[in-house]
C-alpha positions in Angstrom: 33.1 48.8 30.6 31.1 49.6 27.5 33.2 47.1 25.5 32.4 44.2 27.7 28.8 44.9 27.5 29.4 44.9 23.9 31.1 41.9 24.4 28.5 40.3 26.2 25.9 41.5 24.1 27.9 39.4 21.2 28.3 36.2 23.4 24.2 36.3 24.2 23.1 36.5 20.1 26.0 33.8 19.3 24.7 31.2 22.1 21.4 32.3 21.1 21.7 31.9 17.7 23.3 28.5 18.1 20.0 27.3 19.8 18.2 28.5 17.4 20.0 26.0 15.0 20.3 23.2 17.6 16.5 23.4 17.4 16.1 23.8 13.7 18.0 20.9 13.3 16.4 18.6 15.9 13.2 19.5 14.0 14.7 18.6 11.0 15.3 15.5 11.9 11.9 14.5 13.0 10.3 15.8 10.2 9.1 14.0 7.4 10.7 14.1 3.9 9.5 16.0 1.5 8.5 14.3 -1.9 10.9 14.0 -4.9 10.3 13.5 -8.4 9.3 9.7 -8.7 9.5 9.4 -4.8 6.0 10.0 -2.4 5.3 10.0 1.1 4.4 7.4 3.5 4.1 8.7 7.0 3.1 6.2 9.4 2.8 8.4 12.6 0.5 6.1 14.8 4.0 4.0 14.8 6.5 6.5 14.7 7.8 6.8 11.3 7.9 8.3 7.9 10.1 7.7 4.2 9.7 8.5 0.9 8.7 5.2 -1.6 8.4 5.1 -5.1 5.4 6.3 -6.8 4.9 2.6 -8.6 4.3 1.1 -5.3 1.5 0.5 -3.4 0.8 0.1 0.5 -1.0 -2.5 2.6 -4.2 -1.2 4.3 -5.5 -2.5 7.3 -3.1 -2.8 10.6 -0.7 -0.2 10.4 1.8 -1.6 12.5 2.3 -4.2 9.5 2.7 -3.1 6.5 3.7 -4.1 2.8 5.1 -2.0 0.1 4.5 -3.8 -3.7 3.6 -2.9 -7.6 0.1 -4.5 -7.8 0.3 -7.0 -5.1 2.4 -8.3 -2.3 2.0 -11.2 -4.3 3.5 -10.8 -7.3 6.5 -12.1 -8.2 7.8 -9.7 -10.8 8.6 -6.9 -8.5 10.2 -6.7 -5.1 8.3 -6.3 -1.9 9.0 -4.5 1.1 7.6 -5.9 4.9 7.6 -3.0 7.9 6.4 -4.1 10.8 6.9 -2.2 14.7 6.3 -3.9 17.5 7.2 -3.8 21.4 10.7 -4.6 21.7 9.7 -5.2 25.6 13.5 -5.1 26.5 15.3 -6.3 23.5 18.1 -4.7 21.4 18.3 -4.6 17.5 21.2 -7.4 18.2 18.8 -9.3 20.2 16.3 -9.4 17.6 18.9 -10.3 15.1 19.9 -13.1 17.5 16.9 -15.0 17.2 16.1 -14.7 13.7 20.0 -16.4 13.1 19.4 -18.9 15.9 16.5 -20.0 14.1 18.6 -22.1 11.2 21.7 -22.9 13.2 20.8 -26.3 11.9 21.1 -25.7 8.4 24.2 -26.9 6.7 26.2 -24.7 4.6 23.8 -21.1 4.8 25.8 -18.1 5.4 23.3 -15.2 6.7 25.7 -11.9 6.4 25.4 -9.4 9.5 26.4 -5.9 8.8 25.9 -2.4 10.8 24.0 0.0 8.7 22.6 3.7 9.4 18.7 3.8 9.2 17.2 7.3 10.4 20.6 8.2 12.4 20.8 5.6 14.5 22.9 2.3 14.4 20.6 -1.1 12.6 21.2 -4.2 12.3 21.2 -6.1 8.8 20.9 -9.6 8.1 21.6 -10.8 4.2 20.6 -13.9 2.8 18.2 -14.7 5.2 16.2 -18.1 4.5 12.2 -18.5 3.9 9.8 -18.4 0.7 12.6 -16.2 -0.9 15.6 -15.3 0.3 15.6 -11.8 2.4 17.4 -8.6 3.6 16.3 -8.0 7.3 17.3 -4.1 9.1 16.4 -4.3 12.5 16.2 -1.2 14.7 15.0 -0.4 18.3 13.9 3.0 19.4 12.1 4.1 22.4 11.2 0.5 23.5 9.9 -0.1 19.4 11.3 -2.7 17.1 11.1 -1.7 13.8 11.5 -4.6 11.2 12.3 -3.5 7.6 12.2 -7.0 5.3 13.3 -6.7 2.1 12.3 -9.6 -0.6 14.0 -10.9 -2.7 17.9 -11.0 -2.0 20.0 -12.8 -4.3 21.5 -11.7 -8.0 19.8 -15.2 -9.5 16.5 -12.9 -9.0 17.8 -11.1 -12.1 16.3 -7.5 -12.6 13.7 -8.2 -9.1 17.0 -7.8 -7.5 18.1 -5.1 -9.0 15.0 -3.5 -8.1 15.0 -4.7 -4.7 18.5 -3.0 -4.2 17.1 0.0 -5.6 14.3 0.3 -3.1 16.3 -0.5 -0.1 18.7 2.2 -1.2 15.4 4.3 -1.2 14.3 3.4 1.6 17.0 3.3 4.3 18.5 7.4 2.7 14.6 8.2 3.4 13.4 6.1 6.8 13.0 9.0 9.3 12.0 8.4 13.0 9.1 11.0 14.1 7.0 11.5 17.4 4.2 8.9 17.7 0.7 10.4 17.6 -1.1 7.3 18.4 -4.5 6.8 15.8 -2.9 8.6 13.6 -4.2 7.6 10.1 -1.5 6.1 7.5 -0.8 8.7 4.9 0.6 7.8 1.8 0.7 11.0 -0.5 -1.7 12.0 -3.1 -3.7 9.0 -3.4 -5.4 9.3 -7.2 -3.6 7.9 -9.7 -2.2 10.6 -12.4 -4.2 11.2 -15.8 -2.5 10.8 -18.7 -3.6 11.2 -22.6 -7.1 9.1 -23.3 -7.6 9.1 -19.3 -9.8 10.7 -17.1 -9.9 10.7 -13.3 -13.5 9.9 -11.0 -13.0 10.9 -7.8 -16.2 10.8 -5.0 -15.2 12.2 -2.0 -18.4 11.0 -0.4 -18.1 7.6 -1.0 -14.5 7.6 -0.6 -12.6 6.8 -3.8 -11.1 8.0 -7.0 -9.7 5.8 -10.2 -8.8 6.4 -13.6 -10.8 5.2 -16.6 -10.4 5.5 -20.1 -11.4 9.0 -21.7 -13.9 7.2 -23.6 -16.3 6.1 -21.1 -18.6 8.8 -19.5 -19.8 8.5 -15.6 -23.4 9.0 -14.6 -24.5 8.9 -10.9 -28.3 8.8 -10.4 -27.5 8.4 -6.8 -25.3 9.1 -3.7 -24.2 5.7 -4.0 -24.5 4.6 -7.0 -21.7 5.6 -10.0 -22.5 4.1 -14.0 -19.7 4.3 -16.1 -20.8 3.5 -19.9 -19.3 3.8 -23.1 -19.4 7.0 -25.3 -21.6 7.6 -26.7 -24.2 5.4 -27.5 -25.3 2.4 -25.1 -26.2 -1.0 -26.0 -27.0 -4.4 -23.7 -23.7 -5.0 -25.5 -21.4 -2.5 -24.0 -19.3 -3.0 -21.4 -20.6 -1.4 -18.2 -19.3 -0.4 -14.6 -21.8 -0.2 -11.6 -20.2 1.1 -7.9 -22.4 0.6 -5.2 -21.5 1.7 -1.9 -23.1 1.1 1.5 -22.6 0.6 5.3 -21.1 -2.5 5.9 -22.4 -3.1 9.4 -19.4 -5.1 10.3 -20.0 -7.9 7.4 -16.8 -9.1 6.2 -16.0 -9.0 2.6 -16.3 -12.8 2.6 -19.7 -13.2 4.1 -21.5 -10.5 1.6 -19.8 -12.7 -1.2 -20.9 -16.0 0.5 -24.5 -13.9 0.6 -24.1 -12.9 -2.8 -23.6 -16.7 -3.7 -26.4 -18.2 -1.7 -28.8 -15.8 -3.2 -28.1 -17.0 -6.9 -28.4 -20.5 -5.4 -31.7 -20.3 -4.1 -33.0 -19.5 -7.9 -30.3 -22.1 -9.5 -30.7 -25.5 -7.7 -26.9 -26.5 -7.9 -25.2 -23.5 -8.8 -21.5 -23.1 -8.5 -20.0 -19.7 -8.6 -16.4 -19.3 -10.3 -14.6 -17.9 -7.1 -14.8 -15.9 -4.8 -10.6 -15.1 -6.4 -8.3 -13.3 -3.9 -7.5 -9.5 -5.6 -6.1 -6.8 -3.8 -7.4 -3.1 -4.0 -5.5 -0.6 -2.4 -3.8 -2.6 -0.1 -7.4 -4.1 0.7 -7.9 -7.7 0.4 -11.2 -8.1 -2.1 -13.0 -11.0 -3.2 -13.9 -12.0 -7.1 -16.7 -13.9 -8.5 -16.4 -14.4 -12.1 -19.5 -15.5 -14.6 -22.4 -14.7 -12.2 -25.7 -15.2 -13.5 -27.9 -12.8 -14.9 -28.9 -11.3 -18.7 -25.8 -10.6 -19.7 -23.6 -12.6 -16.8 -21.3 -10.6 -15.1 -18.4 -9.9 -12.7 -18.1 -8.8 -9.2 -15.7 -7.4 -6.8 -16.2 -6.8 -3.4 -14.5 -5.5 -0.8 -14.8 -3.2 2.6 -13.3 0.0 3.6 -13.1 1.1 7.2 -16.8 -0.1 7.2 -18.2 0.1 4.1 -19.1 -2.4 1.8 -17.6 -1.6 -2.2 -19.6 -3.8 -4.7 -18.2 -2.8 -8.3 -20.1 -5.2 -11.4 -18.7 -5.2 -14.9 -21.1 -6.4 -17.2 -20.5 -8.5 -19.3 -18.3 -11.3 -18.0 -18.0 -13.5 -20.8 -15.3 -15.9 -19.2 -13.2 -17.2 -21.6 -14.5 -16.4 -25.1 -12.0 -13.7 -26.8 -14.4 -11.6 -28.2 -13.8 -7.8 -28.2 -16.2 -7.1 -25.7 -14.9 -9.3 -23.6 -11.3 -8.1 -24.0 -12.7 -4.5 -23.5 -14.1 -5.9 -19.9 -11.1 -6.8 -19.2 -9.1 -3.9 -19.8 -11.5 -2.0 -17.9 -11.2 -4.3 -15.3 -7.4 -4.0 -15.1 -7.4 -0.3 -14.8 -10.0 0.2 -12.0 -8.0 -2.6 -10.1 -4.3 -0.6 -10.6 -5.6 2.8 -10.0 -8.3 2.5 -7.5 -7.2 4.5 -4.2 -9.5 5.4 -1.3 -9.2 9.0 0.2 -9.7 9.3 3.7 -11.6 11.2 5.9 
């Protein structure tokens, strides 16, 4: 009698114990990874899903339920660019979706699309190779829980050279890191520490009240006579000659970044019969679309970049603009200029 008690006893903490790991390993799976030297975090919760991407890259803001992964800008052609976006799969299978990106150049003579099974977060996906458009791509479709998940890889052929060596290094990133966690719908997009590193002759700004943080050259020093206003000068004497950084940040009261610049435009024009401003240029800041206007009037001219933020209007000026003259100041601008653009990140709330 008392050995099958014992024995029972036994049976209870081994069934019990293998819960335990059933459990721990469920939770395991629906966890996001945890970063790894040269890899961060994106978690995407709102949609369901988290990876680990290379530090280098960069992530689209705005609608979360499309995103872009790129070095500088989806744009760019010297690097590869990844394309995520979720959607309701209202019925369809990965296959399905599969089906109608295919059916879609039946026509074409002499294109071979290669279809392959592949394992993306546990589950069975469906990849297209070669697929046809700007630049060739590598499509992974998946479906789960009624989602479509569409991972677009650009480019995919070897003439790309070392952009497709890359690209095949991010999808091997990305598909060993793709995990599939419980939606939490409004969840913010989290994308790791979001200031750039410091290295030797940088320094780090970070305003949590405004809501941003670059890295500038050691040798510039920051001032901020207001809440909202940053100057960044050079050390250690300043001249109407030195190249200068002013941040301004205010409610944007649901202007667009285009109208302020169209404002910004107008405004010069109604002193300057005739004027023509040089832009507003396309950049992109964070995954934020911002808009450029080069040469603008004023003792000395300068440049502008605008751009708005989950309602909040950025207006950085760099002063001087030259335009195309190659004097040093000018080339000091624009160095400036490069490394707000690369390292700017906005921290959320």
């Amino acid at each position: 009698m008392k050995r099958n008690l014992i024995l029972i006893v036994l049976l209870a903490i081994f069934i019990f114990a293998g819960a335990l790991g059933a459990i721990a390993r469920g939770k395991a799976e629906t966890e996001c990874p945890q970063p790894e030297i040269g890899l961060t975090v994106l978690q995407n919760e709102g949609y369901g899903y988290c990876m680990l991407i290379p530090e280098a890259y960069d992530v689209s803001r705005g609608d979360a339920a499309a995103l872009a992964v790129y070095v500088h800008s989806p744009l760019a052609v010297e690097h590869p660019v990844l394309y995520i976006d979720v959607e309701d799969a209202a019925g369809r299978s990965a296959q399905d979706a599969a089906d109608a990106v295919t059916a879609q150049f039946t026509d074409l003579q002499n294109l071979a699309i290669g279809r392959s099974t592949v394992r993306l977060a546990g589950q069975n996906a469906v990849q297209l190779d070669g697929v046809p458009g700007q630049n060739l791509s590598r499509e992974l479709f998946l479906v789960h829980e009624d989602r479509l998940y569409t991972l677009t890889f650009v480019p995919d052929h070897p003439d790309e050279g070392t952009r497709y060596g890359e690209m095949l290094g991010l999808y091997d990133t990305i598909v060993r890191h793709f995990t599939l966690v419980p939606s939490r719908p409004g969840a913010p997009l989290v994308t790791g520490e979001p200031c750039a590193q410091v290295h030797e002759g940088t320094a780090l700004r970070r305003d949590e009240h405004s809501g941003y943080c670059f890295v500038h050259p050691a040798a510039y020093t920051v001032a901020q006579p207001g809440t909202t206003l940053t100057l960044l000068r050079m050390n250690p004497a300043v001249s109407d000659d030195d190249v200068q950084l002013h941040i301004h940040v205010e409610p944007a009261r649901g202007r667009t970044t285009r109208q302020v610049a169209d404002a910004l435009i107008a405004q010069i024009q109604t002193h300057q019969a005739g004027y023509t401003a040089t832009g507003p240029l396309p950049e992109i800041i964070d995954g934020v679309w911002a808009e450029r206007l080069d040469e603008m009037p004023g003792q000395p001219p300068s440049r502008h970049l605008l751009f708005v933020h989950q309602d909040h209007l950025y207006h950085l000026t760099f002063i001087p603009d030259q335009g195309q003259s190659q004097t040093s100041t000018q080339t000091e601008m624009e160095s400036l200029y490069e490394f707000i653009v690369n390292s700017w990140a906005f921290l959320e709330p």
